[in-house]
NUBARO-181990 format. One record per residue (C-alpha): residue number from 1; residue in one letter; x, y, z. Coordinates in steps of 0.1 Angstrom, whole numbers. Last residue first. Layout:
[NUM,'a',[X,Y,Z]]
...
END
This chain:
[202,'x',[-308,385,-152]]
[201,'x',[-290,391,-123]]
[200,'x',[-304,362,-102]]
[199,'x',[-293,337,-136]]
[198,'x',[-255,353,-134]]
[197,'x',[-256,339,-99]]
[196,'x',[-269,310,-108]]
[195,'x',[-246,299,-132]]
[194,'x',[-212,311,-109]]
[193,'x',[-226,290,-80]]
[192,'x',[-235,257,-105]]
[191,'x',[-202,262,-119]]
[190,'x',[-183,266,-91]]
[189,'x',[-202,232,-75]]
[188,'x',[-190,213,-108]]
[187,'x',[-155,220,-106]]
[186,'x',[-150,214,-74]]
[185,'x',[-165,180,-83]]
[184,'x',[-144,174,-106]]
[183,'x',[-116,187,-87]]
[182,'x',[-122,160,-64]]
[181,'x',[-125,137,-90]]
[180,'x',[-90,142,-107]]
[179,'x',[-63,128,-83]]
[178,'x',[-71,96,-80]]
[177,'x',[-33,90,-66]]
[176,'x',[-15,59,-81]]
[175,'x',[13,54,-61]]
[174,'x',[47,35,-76]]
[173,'x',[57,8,-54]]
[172,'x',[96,18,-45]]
[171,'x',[88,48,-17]]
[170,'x',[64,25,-4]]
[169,'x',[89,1,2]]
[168,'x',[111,24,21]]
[167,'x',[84,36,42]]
[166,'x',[78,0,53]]
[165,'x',[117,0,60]]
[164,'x',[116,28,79]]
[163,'x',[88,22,101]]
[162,'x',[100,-17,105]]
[161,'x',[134,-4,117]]
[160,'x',[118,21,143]]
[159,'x',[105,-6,159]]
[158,'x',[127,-31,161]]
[157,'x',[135,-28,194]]
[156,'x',[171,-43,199]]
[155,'x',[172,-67,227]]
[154,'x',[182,-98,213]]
[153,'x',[173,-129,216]]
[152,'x',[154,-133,181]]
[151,'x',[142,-99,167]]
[150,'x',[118,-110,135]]
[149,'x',[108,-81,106]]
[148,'x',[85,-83,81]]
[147,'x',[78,-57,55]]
[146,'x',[46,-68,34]]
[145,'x',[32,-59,2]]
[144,'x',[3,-60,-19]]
[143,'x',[3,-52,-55]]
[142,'x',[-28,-41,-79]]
[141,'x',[-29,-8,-71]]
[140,'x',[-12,1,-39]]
[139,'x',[-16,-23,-8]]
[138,'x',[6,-23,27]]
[137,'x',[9,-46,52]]
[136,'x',[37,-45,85]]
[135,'x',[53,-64,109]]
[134,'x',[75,-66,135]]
[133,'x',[80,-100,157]]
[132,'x',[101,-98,186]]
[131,'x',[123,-119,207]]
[130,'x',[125,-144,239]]
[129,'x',[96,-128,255]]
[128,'x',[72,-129,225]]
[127,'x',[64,-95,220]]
[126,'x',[44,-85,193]]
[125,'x',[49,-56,170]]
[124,'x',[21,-40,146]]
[123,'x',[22,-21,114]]
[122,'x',[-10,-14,87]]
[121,'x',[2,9,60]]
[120,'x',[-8,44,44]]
[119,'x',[9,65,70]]
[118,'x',[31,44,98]]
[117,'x',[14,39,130]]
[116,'x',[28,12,153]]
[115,'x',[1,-13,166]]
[114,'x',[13,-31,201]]
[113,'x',[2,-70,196]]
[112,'x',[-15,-96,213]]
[111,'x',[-45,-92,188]]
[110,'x',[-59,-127,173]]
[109,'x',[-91,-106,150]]
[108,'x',[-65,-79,142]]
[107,'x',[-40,-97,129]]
[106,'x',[-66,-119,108]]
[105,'x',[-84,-85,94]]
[104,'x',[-54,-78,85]]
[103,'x',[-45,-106,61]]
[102,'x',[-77,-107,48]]
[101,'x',[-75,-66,41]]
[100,'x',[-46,-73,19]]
[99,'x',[-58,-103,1]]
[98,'x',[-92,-82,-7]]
[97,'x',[-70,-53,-18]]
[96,'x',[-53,-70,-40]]
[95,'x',[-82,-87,-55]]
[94,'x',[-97,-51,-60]]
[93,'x',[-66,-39,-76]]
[92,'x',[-64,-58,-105]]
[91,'x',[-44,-91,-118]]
[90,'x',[-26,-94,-88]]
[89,'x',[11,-89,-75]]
[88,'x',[23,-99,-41]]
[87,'x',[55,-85,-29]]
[86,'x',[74,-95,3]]
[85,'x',[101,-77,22]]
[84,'x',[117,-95,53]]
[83,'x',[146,-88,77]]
[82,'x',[157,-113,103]]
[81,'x',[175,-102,134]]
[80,'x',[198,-121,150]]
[79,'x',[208,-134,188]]
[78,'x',[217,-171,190]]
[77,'x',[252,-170,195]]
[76,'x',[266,-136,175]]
[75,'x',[252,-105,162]]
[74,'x',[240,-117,133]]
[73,'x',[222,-93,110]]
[72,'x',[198,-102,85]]
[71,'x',[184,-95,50]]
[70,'x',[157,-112,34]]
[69,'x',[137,-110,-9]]
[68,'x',[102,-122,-13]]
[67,'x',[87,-124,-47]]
[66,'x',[48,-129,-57]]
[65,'x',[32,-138,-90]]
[64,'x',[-2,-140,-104]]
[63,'x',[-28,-136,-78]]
[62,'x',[-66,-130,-90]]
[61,'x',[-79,-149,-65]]
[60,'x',[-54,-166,-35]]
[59,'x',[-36,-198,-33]]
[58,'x',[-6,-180,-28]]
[57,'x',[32,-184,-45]]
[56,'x',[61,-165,-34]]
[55,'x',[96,-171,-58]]
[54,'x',[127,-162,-37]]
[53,'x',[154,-137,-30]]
[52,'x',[184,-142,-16]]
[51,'x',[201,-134,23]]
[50,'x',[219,-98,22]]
[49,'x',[238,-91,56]]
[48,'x',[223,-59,72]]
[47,'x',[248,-38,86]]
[46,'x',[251,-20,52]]
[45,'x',[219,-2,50]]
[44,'x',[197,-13,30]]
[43,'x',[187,3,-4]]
[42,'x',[220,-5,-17]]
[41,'x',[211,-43,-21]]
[40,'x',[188,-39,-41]]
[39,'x',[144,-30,-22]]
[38,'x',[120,-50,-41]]
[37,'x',[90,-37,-64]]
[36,'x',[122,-35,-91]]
[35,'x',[128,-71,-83]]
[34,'x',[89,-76,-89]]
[33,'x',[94,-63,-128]]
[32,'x',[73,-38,-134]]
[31,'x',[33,-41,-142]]
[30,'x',[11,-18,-117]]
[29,'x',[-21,-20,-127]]
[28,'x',[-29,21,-132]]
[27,'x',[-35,20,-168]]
[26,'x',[-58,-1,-168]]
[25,'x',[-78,15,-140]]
[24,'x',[-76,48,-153]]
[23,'x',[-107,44,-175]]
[22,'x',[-126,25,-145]]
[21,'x',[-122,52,-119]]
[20,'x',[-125,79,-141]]
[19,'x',[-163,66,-152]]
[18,'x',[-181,79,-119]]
[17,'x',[-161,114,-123]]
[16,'x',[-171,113,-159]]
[15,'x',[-211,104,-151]]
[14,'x',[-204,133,-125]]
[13,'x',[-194,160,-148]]
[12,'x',[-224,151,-176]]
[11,'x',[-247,149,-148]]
[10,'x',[-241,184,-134]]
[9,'x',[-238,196,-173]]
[8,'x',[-276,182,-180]]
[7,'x',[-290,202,-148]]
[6,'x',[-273,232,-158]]
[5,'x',[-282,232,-189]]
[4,'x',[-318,223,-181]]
[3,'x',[-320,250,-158]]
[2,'x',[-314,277,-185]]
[1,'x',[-340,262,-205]]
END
């Protein structure tokens, strides 16, 4: 008898843990506005010139709706720097994801490029001689983003810029930490310790 409780309240706690996923995941589709995904005007600092924003649309599963908004700094001739922030909302997080990993997968299958770590995000640089390209991809819920950066004749590195900016952008897409299972689960092994020790003392 005493086994079978514990047995049956093992499963019980990781049938919810399996389930949490899929309760929270309406609730976790992230559904503001795609300006408020975007960085305003006072998010950048003011060197940067502000461009417009724009409409994005991709031939992709589950997308709805995708906004881009640019910056740039001239600093005379032909040197400039270009400065790029992309949103891509889906109807659900896996499609997301799957547009997210196609796009890096495809970096990473042409190379050429130095990779920059950033935390939760996917940042390279190439160097094309006469400029630079930074760039980096990020997914949270059901959005994918990208922070895009392009260095023509000029010298500046850009990248510190595109670390900053990418954190920037994550700091405006809300997270959506599964925070619950691994307590679950921490939950479940105390139990099990605490039942049978009070079962050897019996």
């Amino acid at each position: 008898m005493f086994d079978r409780i514990v047995s049956e309240t093992i499963l019980a706690l990781l049938f919810v843990s399996l389930l949490l996923p899929l309760a929270q995941a309406e609730d976790d589709l992230i559904t503001a506005p795609l300006d408020e995904l975007l960085p305003s005007r006072e998010d950048i600092p003011s060197e940067w010139e502000m461009g417009g924003f724009s409409n994005v649309t991709l031939e992709e599963p589950g997308f709805v709706e995708g906004k881009t908004v640019w910056y740039f700094k001239d600093f005379g001739g032909s040197s400039a720097m270009d400065l790029d922030f992309y949103v891509y909302r889906f109807s659900d997080g896996n499609s997301a994801k799957t547009y997210h990993d196609k796009e890096v997968d495809e970096i990473e299958s042409e190379g050429g490029y130095t990779e920059v770590i950033i935390l939760d995000a996917f940042a390279v640089v190439y160097d094309w001689g006469v400029g630079e390209q930074a760039v980096s991809w990020g997914v949270e819920s059901n959005v994918a983003f990208k922070v895009e950066i392009w260095n023509n004749y000029e010298p500046e590195d850009p990248t510190d810029e595109l670390i900053a900016f990418t954190d920037l952008e994550k700091t405006i897409v809300p997270e959506f930490p599964l925070l619950l299972i691994p307590p679950l689960f921490m939950i479940t092994t105390l139990l099990v310790a605490v039942l049978r020790g009070r079962k050897r003392a019996v």
